[in-house]
BABA-164297 format. One record per residue: x, z, y of N, C-alpha, C in turn; residue number from 1. Coordinates in steps of 0.2 Angstrom, whole numbers. Layout:
{nu X, nw Z, nv Y, cau X, caw Z, cav Y, cu X, cw Z, cv Y, seq NUM}
...
***
This chain:
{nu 593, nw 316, nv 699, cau 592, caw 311, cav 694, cu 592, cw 315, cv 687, seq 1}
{nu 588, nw 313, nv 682, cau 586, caw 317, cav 678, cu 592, cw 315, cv 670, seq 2}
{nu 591, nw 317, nv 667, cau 595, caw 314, cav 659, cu 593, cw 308, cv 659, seq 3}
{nu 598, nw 303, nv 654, cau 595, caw 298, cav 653, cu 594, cw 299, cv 645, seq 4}
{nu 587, nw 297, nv 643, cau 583, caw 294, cav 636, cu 586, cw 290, cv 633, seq 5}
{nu 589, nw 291, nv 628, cau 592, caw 285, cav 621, cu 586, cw 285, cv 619, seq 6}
{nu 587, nw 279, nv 618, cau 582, caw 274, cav 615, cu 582, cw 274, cv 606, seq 7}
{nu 578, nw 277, nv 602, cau 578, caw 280, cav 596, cu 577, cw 274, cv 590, seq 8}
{nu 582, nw 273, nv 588, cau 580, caw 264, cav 583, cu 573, cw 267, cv 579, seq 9}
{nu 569, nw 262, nv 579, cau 562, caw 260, cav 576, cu 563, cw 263, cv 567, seq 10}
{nu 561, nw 265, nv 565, cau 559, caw 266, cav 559, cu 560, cw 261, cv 553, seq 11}
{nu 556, nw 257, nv 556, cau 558, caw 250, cav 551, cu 563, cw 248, cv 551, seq 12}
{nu 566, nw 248, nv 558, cau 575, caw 245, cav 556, cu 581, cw 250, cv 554, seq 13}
{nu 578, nw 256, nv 553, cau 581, caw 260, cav 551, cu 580, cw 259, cv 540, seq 14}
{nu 575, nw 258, nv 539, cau 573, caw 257, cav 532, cu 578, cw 250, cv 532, seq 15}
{nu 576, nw 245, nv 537, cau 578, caw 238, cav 535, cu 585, cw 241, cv 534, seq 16}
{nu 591, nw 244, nv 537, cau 595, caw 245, cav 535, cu 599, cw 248, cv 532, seq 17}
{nu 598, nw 253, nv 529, cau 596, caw 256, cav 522, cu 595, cw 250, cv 516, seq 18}
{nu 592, nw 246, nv 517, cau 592, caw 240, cav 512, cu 596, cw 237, cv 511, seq 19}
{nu 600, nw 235, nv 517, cau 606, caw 229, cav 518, cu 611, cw 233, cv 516, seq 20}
{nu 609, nw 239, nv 516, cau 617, caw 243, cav 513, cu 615, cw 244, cv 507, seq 21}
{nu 610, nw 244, nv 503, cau 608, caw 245, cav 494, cu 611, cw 237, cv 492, seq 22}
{nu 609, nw 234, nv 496, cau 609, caw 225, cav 492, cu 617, cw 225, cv 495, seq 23}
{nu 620, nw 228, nv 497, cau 628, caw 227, cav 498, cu 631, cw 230, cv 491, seq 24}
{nu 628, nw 236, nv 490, cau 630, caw 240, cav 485, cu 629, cw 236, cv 477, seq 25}
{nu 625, nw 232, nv 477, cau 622, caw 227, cav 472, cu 616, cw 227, cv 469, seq 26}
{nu 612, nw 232, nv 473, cau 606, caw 233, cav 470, cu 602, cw 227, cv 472, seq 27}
{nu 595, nw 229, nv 468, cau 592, caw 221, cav 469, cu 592, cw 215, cv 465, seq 28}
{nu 597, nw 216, nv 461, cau 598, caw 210, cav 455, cu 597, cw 213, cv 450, seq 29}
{nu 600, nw 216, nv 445, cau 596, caw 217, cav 439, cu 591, cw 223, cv 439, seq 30}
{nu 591, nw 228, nv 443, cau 583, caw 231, cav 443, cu 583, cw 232, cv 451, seq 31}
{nu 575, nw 232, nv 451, cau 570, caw 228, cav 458, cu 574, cw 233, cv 464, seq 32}
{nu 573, nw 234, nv 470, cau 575, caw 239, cav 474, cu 571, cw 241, cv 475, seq 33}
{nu 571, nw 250, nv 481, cau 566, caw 253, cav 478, cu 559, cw 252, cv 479, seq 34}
{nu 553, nw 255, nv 477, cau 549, caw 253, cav 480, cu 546, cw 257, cv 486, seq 35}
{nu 539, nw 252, nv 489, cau 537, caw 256, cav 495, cu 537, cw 263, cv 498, seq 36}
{nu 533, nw 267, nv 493, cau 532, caw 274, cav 491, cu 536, cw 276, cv 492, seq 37}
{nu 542, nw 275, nv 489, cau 549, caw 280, cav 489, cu 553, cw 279, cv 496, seq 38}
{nu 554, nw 271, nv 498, cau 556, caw 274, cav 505, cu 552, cw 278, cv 509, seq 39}
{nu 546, nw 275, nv 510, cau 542, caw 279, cav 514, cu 543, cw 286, cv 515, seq 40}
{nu 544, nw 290, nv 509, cau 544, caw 294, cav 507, cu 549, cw 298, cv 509, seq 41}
{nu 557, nw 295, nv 508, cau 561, caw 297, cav 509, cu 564, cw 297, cv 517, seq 42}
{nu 562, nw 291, nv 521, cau 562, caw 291, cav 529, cu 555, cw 294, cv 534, seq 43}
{nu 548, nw 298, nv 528, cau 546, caw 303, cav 531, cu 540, cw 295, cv 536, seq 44}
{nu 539, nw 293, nv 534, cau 535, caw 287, cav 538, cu 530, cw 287, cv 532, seq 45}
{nu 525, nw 280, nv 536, cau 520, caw 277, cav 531, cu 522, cw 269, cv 530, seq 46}
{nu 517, nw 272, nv 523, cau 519, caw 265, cav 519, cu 520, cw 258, cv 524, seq 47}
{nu 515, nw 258, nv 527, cau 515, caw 252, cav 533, cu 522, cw 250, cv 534, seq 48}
{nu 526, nw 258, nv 537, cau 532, caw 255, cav 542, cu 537, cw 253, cv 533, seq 49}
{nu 536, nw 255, nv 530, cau 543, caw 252, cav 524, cu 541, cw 244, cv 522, seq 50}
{nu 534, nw 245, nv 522, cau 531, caw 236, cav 520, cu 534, cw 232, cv 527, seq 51}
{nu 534, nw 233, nv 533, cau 538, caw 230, cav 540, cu 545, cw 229, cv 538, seq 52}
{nu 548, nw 235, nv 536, cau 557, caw 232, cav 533, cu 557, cw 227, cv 530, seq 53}
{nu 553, nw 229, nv 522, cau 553, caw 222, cav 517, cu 552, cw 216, cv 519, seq 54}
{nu 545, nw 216, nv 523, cau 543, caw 209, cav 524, cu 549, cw 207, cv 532, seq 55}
{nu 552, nw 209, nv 534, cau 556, caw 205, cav 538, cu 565, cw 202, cv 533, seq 56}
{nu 564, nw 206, nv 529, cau 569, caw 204, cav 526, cu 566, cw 196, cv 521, seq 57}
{nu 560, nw 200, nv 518, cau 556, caw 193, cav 515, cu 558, cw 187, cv 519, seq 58}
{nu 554, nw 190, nv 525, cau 554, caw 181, cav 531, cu 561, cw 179, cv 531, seq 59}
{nu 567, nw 183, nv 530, cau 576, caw 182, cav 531, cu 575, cw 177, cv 526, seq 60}
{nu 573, nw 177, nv 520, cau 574, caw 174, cav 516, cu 582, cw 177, cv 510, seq 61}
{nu 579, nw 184, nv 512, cau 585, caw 190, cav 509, cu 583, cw 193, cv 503, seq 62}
{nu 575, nw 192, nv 500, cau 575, caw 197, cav 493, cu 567, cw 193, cv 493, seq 63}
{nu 565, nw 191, nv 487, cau 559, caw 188, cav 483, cu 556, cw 196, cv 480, seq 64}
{nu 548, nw 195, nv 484, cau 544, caw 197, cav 479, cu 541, cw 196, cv 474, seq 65}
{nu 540, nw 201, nv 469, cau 537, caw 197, cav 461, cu 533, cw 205, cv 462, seq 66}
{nu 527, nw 202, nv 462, cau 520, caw 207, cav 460, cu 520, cw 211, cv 452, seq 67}
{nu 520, nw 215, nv 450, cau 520, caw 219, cav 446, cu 527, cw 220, cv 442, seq 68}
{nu 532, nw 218, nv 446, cau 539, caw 217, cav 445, cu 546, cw 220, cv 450, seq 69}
{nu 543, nw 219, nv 455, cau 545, caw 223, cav 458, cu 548, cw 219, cv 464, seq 70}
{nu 555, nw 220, nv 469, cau 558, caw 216, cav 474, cu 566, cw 216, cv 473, seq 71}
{nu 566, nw 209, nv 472, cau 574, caw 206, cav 468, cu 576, cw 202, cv 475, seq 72}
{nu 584, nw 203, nv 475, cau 590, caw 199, cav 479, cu 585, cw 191, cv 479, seq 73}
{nu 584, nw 188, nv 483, cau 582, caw 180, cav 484, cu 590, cw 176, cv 480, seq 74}
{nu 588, nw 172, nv 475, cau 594, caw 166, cav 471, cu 600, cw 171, cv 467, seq 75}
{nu 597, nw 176, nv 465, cau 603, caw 178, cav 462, cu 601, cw 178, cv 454, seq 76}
{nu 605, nw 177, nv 453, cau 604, caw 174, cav 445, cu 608, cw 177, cv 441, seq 77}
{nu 605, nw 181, nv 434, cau 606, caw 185, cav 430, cu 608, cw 183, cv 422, seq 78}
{nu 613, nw 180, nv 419, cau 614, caw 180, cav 413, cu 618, cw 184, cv 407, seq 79}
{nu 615, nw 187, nv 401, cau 616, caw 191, cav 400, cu 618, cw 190, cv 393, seq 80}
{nu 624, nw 192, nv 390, cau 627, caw 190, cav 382, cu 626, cw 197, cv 378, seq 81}
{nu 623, nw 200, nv 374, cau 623, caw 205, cav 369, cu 629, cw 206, cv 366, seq 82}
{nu 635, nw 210, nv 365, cau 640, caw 208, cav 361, cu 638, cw 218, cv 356, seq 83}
{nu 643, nw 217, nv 350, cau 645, caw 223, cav 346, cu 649, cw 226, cv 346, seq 84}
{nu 651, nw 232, nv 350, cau 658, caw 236, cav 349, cu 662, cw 237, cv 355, seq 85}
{nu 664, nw 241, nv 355, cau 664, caw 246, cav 361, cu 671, cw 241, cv 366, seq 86}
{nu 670, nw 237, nv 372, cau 676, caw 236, cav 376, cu 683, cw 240, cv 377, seq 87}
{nu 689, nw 239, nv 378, cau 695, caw 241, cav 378, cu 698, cw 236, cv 382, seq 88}
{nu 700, nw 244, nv 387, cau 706, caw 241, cav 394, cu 710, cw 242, cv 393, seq 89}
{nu 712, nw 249, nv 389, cau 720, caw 250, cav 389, cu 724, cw 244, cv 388, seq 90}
{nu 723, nw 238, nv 387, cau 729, caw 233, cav 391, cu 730, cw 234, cv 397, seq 91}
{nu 725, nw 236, nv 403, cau 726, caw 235, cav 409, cu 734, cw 241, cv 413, seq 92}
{nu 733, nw 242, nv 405, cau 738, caw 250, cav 408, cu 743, cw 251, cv 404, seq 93}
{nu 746, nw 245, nv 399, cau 751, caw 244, cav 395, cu 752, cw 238, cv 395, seq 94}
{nu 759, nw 236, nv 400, cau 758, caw 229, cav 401, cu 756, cw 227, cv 405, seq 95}
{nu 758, nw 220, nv 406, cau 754, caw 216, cav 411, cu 756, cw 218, cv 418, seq 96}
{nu 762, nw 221, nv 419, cau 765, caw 223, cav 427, cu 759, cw 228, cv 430, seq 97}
{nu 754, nw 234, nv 425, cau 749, caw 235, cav 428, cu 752, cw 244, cv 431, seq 98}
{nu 750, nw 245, nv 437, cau 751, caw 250, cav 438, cu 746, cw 253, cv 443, seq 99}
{nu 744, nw 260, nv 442, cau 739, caw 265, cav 446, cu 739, cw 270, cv 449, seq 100}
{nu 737, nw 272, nv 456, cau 739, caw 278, cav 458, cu 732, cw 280, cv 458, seq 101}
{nu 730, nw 287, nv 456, cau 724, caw 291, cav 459, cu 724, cw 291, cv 467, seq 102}
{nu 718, nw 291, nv 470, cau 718, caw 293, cav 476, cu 715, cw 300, cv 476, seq 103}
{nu 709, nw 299, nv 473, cau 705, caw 305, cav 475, cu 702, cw 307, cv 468, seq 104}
{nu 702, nw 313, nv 466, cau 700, caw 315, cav 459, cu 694, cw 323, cv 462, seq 105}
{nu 690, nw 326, nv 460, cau 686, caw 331, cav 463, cu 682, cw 332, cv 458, seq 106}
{nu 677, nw 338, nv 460, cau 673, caw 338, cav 458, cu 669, cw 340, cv 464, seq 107}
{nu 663, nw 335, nv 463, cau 655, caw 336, cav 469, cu 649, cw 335, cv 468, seq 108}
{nu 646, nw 335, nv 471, cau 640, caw 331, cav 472, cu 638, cw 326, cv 470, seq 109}
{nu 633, nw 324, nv 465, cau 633, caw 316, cav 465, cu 627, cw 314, cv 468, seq 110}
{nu 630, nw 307, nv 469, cau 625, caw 303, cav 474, cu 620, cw 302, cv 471, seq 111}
{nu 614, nw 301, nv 476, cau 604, caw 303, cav 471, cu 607, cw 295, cv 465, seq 112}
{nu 608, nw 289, nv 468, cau 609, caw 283, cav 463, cu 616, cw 287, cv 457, seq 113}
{nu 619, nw 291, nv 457, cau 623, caw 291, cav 452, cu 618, cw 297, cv 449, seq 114}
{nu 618, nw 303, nv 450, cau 611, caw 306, cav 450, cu 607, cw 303, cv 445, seq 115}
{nu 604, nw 301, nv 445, cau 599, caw 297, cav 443, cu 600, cw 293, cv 436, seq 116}
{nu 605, nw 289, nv 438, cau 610, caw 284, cav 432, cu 609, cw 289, cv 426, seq 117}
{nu 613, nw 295, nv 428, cau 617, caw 298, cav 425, cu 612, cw 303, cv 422, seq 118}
{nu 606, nw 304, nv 423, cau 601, caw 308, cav 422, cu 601, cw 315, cv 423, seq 119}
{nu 603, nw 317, nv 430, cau 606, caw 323, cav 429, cu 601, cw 326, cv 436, seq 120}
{nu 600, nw 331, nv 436, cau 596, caw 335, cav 441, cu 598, cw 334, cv 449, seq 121}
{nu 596, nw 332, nv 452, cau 598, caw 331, cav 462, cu 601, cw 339, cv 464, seq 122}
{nu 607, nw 335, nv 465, cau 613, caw 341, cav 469, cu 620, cw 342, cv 465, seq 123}
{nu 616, nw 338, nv 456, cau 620, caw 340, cav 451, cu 627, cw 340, cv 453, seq 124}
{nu 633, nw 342, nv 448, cau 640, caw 340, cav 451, cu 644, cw 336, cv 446, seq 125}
{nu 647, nw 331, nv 450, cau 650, caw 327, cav 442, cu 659, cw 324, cv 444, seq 126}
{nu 663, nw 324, nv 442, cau 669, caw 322, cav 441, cu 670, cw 315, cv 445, seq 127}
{nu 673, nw 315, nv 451, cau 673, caw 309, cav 455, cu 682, cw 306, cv 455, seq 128}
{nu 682, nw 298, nv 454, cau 689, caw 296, cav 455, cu 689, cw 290, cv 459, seq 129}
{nu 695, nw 292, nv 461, cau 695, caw 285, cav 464, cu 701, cw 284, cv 465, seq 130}
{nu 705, nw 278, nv 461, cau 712, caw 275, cav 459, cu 713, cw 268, cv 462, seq 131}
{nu 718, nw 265, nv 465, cau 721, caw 258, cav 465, cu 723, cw 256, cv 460, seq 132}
{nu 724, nw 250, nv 457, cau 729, caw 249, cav 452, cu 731, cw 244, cv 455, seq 133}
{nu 736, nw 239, nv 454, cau 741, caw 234, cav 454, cu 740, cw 228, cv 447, seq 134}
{nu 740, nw 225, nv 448, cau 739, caw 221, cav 440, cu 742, cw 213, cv 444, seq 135}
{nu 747, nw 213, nv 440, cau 753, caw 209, cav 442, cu 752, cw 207, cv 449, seq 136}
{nu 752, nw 213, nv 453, cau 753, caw 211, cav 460, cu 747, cw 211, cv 464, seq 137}
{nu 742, nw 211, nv 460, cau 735, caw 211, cav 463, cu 730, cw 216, cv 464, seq 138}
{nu 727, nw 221, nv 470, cau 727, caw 226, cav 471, cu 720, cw 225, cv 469, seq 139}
{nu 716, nw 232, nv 469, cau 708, caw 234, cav 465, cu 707, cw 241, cv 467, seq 140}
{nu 701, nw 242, nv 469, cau 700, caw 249, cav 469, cu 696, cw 252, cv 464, seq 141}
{nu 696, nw 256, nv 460, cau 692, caw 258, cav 454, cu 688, cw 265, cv 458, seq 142}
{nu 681, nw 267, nv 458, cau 677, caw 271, cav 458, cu 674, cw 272, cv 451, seq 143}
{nu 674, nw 280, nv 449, cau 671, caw 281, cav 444, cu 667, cw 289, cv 443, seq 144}
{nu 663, nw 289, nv 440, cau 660, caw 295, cav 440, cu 659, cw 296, cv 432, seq 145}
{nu 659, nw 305, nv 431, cau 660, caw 307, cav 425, cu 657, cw 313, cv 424, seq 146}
{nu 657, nw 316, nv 418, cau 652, caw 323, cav 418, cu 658, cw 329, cv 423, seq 147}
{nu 654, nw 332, nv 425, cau 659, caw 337, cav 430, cu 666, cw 341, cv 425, seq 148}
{nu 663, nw 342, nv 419, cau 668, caw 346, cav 414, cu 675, cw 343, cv 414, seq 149}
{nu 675, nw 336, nv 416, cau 681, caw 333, cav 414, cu 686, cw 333, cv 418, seq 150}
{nu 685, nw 336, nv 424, cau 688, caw 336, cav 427, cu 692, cw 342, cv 426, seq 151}
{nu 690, nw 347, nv 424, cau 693, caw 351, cav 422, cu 699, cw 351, cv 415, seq 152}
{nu 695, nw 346, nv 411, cau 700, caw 347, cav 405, cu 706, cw 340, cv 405, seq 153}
{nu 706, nw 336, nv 411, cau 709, caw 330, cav 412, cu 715, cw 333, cv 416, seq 154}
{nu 720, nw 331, nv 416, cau 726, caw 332, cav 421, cu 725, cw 325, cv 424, seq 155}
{nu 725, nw 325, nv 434, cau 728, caw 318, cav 437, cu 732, cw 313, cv 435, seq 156}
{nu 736, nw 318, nv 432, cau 742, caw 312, cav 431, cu 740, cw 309, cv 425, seq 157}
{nu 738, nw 312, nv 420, cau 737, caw 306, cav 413, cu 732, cw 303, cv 415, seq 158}
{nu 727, nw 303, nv 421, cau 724, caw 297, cav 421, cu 727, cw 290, cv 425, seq 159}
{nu 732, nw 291, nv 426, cau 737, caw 286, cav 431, cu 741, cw 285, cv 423, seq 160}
{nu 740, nw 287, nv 418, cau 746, caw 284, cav 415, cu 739, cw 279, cv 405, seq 161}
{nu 734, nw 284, nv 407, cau 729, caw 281, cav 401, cu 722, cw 277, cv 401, seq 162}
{nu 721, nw 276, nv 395, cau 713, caw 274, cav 398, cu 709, cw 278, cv 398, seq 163}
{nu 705, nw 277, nv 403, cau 697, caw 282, cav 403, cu 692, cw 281, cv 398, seq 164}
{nu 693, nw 277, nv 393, cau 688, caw 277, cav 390, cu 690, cw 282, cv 380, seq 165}
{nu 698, nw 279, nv 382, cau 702, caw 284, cav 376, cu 702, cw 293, cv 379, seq 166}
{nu 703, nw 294, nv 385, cau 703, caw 301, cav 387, cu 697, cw 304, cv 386, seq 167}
{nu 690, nw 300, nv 388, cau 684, caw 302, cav 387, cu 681, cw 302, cv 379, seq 168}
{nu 683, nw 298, nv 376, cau 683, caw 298, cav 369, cu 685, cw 307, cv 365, seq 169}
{nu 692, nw 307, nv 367, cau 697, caw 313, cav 366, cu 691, cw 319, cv 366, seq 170}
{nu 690, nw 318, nv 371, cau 683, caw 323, cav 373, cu 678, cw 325, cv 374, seq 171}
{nu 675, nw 322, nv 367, cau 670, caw 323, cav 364, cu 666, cw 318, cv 368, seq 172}
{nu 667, nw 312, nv 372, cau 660, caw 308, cav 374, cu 663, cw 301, cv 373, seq 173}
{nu 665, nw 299, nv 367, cau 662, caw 293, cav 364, cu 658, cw 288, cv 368, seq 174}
{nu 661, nw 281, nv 368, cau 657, caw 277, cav 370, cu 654, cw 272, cv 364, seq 175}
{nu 647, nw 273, nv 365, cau 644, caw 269, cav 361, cu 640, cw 264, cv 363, seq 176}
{nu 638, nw 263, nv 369, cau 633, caw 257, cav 372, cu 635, cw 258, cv 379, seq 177}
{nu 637, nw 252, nv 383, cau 638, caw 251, cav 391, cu 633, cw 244, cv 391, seq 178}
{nu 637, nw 242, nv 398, cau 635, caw 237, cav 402, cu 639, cw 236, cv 406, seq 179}
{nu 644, nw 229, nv 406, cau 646, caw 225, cav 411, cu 644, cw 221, cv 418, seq 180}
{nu 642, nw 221, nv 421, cau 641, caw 215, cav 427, cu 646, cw 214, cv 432, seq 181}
{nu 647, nw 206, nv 434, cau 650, caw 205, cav 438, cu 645, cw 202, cv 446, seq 182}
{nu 647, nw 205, nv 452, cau 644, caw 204, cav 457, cu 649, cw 202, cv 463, seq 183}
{nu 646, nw 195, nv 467, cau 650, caw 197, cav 476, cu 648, cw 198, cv 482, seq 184}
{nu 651, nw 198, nv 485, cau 651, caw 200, cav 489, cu 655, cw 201, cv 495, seq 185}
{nu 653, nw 198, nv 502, cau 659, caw 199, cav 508, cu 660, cw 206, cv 508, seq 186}
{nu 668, nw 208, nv 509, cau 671, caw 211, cav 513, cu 670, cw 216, cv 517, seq 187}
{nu 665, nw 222, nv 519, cau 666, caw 224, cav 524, cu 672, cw 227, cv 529, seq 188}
{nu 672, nw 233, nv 534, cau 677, caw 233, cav 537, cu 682, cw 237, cv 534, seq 189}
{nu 681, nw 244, nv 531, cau 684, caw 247, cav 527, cu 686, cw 244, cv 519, seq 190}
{nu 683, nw 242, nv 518, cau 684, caw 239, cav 512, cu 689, cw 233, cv 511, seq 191}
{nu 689, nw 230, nv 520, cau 694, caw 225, cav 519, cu 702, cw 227, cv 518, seq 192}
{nu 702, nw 234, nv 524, cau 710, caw 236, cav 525, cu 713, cw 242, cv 519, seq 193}
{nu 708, nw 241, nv 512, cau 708, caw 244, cav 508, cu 711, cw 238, cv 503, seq 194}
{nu 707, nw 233, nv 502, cau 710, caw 228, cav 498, cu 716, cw 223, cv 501, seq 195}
{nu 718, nw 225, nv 509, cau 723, caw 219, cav 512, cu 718, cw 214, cv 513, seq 196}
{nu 714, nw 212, nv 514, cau 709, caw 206, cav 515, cu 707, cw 206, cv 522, seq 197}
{nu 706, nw 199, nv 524, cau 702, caw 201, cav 531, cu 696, cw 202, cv 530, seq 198}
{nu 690, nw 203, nv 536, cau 684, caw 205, cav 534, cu 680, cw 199, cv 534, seq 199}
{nu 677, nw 202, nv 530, cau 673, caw 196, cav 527, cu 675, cw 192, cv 520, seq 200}
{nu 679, nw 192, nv 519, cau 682, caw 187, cav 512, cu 679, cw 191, cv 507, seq 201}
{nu 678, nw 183, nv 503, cau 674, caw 186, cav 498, cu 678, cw 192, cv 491, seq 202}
{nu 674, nw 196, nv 489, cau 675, caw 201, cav 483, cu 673, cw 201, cv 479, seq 203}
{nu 674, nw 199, nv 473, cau 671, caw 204, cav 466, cu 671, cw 208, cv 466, seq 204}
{nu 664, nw 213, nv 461, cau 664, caw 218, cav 459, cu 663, cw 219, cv 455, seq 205}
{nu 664, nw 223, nv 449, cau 664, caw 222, cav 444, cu 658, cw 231, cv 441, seq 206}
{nu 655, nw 229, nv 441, cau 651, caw 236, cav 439, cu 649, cw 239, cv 432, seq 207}
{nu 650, nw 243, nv 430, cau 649, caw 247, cav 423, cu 645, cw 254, cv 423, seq 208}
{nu 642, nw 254, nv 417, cau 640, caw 259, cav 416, cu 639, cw 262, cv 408, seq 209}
{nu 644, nw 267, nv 405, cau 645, caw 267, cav 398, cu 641, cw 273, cv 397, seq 210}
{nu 638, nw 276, nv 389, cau 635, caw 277, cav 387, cu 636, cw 283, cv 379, seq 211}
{nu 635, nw 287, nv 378, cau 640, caw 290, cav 371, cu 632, cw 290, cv 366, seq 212}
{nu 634, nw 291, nv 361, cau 630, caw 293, cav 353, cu 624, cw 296, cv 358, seq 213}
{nu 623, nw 302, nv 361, cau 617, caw 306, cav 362, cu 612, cw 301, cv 369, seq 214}
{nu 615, nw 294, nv 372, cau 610, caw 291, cav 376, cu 614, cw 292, cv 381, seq 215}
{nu 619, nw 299, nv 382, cau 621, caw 301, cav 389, cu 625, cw 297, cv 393, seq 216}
{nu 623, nw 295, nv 398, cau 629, caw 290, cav 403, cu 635, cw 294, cv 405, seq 217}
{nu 639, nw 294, nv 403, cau 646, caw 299, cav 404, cu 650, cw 294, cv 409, seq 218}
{nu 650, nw 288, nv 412, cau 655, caw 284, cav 415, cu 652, cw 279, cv 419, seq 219}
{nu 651, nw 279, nv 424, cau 647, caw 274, cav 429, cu 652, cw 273, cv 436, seq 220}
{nu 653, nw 265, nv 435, cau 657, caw 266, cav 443, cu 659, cw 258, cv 444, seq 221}
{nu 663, nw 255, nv 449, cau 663, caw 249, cav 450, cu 671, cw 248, cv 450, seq 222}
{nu 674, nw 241, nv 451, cau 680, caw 240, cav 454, cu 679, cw 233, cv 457, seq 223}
{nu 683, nw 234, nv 461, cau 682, caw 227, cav 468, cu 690, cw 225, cv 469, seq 224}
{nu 689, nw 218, nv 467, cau 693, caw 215, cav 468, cu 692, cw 208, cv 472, seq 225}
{nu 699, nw 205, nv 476, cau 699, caw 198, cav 480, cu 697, cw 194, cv 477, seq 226}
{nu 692, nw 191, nv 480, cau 691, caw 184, cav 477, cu 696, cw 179, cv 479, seq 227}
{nu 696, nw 172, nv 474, cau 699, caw 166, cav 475, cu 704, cw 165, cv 470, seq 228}
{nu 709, nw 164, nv 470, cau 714, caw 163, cav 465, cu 716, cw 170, cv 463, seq 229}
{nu 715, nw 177, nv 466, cau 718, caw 181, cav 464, cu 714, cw 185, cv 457, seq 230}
{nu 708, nw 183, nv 454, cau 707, caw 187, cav 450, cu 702, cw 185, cv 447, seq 231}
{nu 704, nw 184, nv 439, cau 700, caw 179, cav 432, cu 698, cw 187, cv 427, seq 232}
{nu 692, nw 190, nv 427, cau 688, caw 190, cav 420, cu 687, cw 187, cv 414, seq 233}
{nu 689, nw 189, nv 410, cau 689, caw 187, cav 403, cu 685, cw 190, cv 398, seq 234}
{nu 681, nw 187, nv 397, cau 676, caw 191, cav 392, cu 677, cw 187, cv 384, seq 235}
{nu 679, nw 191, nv 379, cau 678, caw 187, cav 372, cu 674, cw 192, cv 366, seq 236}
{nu 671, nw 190, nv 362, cau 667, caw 190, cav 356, cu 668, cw 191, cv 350, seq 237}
{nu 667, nw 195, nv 346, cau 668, caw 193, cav 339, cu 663, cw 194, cv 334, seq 238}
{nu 660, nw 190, nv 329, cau 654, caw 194, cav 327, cu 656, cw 195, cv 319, seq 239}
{nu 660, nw 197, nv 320, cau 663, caw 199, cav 312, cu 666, cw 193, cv 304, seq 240}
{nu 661, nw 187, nv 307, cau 662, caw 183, cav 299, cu 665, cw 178, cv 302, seq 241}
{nu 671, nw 176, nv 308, cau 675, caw 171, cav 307, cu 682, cw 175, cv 308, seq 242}
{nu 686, nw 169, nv 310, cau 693, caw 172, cav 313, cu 694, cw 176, cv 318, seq 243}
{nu 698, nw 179, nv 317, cau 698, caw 187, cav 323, cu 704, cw 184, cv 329, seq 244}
{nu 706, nw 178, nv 326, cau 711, caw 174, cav 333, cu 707, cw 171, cv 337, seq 245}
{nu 708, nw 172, nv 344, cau 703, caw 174, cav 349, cu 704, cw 168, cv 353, seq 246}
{nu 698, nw 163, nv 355, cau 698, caw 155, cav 358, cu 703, cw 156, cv 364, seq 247}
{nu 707, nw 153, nv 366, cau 712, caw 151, cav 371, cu 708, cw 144, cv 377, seq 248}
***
């Protein structure tokens, strides 16, 4: 009796897959996912078999086509506040019962999506971290990526004790324009015994991506936190001509 043949997944659900795992990451809502071409491209197939992915995910009722727009998450909805001047967390880190440990700090590879972000040439290398904090008892895992230099000129431990955005500042990359968004999403498996949650419960994520004087994206990265009573976002504003006491 001869070997037995494993049955090789189909092409298209391999793409279909690869999708489910970009729209977990949050892609799909504020810019399209990728287009045909480029899967096609990058799983080595024809355009036919990546249009099979899409359009079963289409019939799922999992992502809306918009012709000369691109292909977006199905009901996810996009509101967007303009505000002036740069965010500040250092509260998170003074006060408020908050506490950080680094997990993992490096310098590697960046991934083609941070790559990209970042505008940096495929393979490039950038400053990886990844921290827990505590915030009155409430656990978060922080991913962040940085120009690779930083890693060198930052000690582990003063990032467990400051902000990342004061330390980045310190060293020549100044934040001058980001971008906040918040996104959810269920739980998967690692993720759950990461945050103590079981699998599946719902999660915030909060994603950023900050910017210096020269356009460059020096800081791109996410944190996920439990949802339900454990954790309230607060965004506030000021436009310079009223009172600087901030709405309650």
């Amino acid at each position: 009796m001869g070997p037995v043949k494993t049955k090789r997944t189909p092409a298209y659900l391999q793409i279909e897959k690869h999708l489910h795992a970009l729209i977990h990451q949050g892609a799909g809502r504020n810019e399209p996912l990728p287009p045909e071409p480029q899967l096609a491209a990058q799983f080595k197939v024809s355009r036919m078999t990546a249009r099979q992915a899409y359009q079963r995910l289409a019939t799922a009722g999992i992502i809306v086509r918009r012709p000369g727009v691109g292909t977006f998450v199905q009901g996810h909805a996009v509101e967007e506040l303009p505000v002036v001047g740069s965010p500040d967390f250092s509260a998170w880190i003074a006060g408020k019962g908050t506490t950080q440990r680094v997990y993992d700090y490096k310098v590697m590879q960046a991934p083609a999506e941070v790559a990209a972000a970042m505008g940096l040439k495929p393979r490039a290398r950038v400053t990886y971290l990844q921290r827990v904090r505590h915030i009155n008892g409430v656990l978060s895992i922080d991913t962040r990526y940085m120009p690779a230099l930083v890693h060198a000129k930052v000690a582990r431990a003063r990032i467990e004790r400051e902000s990342l955005l004061t330390i980045l500042t310190e060293h020549g990359y100044g934040i001058t324009a980001g971008q906040l968004e918040i996104n959810a999403h269920l739980a998967g498996a690692e993720e759950a015994v990461k945050l103590g949650i079981p699998e599946g419960h719902p999660v915030l994520e909060r994603r950023l991506s900050y910017r210096d004087a020269q356009g460059r994206c020096v800081l791109i990265g996410a944190s996920r936190y439990p949802a339900g009573d454990a954790y309230t976002f607060r965004f506030q504003f000021q436009t310079g001509t009223g009172p600087s006491t901030p709405a309650r």
